[in-house]
N, C-alpha and C positions, 0 to 999 in steps of 0.2 A: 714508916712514912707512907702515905698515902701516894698511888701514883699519880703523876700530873694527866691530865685530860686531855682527849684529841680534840682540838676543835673541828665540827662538822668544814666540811668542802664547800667551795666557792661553786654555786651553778656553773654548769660549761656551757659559757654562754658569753658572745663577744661586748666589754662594753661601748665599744666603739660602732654596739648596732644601735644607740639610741639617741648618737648625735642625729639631730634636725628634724626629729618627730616633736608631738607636741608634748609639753611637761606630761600631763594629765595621761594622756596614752602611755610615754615609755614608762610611767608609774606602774600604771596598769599591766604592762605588758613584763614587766621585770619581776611582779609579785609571781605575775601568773607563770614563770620561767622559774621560779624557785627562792628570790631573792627575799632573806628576810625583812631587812630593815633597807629603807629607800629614802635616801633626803635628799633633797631640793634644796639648793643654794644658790644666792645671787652670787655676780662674776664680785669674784675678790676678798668674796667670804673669807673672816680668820677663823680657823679650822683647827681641834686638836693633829696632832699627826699622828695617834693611834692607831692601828688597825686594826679593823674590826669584822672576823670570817662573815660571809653573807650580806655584807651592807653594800649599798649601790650609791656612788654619790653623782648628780645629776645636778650639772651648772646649766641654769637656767636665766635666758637673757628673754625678755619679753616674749615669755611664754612658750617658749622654744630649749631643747636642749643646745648647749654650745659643747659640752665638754661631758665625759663618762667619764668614773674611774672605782677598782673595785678599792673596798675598807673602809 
């Protein structure tokens, strides 16, 4: 039996630094921090509850982060 895989580490990196910047910025600034995958969601999106190592998800209210959270 094959062994099961490590999944890679979560940037150390707070995501409650990208509430109230602007989408486009903490986009930018998350890739550039290590974060693989980055989605942008409007407030109240249905959302799988998956987690998923390196993803940044970023609730965005008129263009503006409201909310961070990693998976």
């Amino acid at each position: 039996m094959a062994p099961v895989p490590t999944p890679p580490a979560d940037p150390q990196d707070s995501p409650d630094a990208y509430v109230g910047l602007d989408a486009q910025e903490a986009e930018r600034q998350a890739r550039g921090r290590g974060w693989s995958t980055v989605r942008q969601l409007p407030p109240g999106a249905i959302i799988t509850m998956e987690y998923l190592a390196g993803r940044l998800n970023l609730e965005v209210t008129d263009g503006t982060v409201t909310r961070s959270w990693k998976g």
